[in-house]
N, C-alpha and C positions, 0 to 999 in steps of 0.2 A: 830913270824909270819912275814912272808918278805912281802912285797912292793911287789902291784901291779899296773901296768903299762898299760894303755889304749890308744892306739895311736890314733888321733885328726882324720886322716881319716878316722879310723873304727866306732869312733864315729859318725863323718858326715852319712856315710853308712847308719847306725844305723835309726837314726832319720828320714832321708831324703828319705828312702823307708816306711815308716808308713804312709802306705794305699796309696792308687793308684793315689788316686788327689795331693798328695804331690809332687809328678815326674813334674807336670805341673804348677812348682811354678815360678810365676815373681820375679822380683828379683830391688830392686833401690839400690846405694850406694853413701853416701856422707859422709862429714865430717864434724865431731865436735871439741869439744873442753872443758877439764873438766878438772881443778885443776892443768890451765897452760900445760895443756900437750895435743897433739892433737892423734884424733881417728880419726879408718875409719870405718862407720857401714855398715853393708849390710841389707837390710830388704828384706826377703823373703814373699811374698805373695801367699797364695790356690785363685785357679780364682775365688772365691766369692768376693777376696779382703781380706779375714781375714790373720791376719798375723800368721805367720806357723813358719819364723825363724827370728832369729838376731845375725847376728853377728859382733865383736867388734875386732880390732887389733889396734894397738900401734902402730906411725912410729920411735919404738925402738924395732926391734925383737929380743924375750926373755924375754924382760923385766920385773919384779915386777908389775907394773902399767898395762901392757901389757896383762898377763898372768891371774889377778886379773878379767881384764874387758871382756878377752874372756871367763873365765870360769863363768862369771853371765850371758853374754847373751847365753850361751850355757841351764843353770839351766833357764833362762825364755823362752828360745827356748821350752824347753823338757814342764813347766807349759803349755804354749800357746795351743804346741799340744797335751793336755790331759785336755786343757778346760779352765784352768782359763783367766779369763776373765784380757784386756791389763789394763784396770784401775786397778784393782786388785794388779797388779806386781806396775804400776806405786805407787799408793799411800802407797806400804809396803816397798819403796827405802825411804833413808835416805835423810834430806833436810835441809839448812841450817835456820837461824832464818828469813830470808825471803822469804822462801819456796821455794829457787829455789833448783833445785839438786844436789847433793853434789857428785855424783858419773857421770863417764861416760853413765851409762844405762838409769840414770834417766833423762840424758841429752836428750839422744835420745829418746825415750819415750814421753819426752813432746814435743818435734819437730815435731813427729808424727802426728799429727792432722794438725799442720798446713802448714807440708810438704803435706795431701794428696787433702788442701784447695786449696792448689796453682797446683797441679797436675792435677784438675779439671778446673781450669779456664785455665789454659792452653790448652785442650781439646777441 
């Protein structure tokens, strides 16, 4: 059986035309930082505010690490918009013996809440 092969824009395509409020998505993008190595997230927002996408890249293009962290926010992008709920994803990530998170996503993820605290007082 050969290898099939999905290119990352067809994918984007894919997801980011599913249903028509999706076209009219906000978008923030910052950076973190997880296991020594630093990310750039993007969080896509539907104008209710509910989060629709997330995406993760690496400032190493290609990379293992890189590659790893786009394809989970790509799998909690596709959860998101077919319902399950952001706690849901957050507490099914991996997390060290003092519960902070072990991965890039779960980094992001708990930034969330208090990236959208300070995005309100700013307002």
């Amino acid at each position: 059986m050969g290898e099939a092969f999905i290119h990352l824009a067809d994918v984007k395509k894919v997801y980011r035309t599913r249903g028509a409020e999706f076209l009219a998505v906000s978008q923030v993008t910052f950076d973190v930082e997880a296991g020594g190595l630093h990310y750039r997230a993007t969080i896509g927002r539907y104008p209710d505010g509910r989060i629709g996408e997330i995406f993760l890249t690496n400032h190493k293009a290609g990379s293992e690490a890189g590659i790893m962290a786009s394809d989970a926010a790509v799998a909690a992008s596709l959860a998101l918009q077919y319902g399950t709920p952001l706690d849901v994803i957050r507490h099914a990530l991996m997390r060290d013996p003092r519960g902070k998170p072990s991965g890039p996503l779960g980094v992001v993820l708990d930034q969330l809440p208090r990236r959208k605290r300070n995005d309100r007082r700013q307002h």
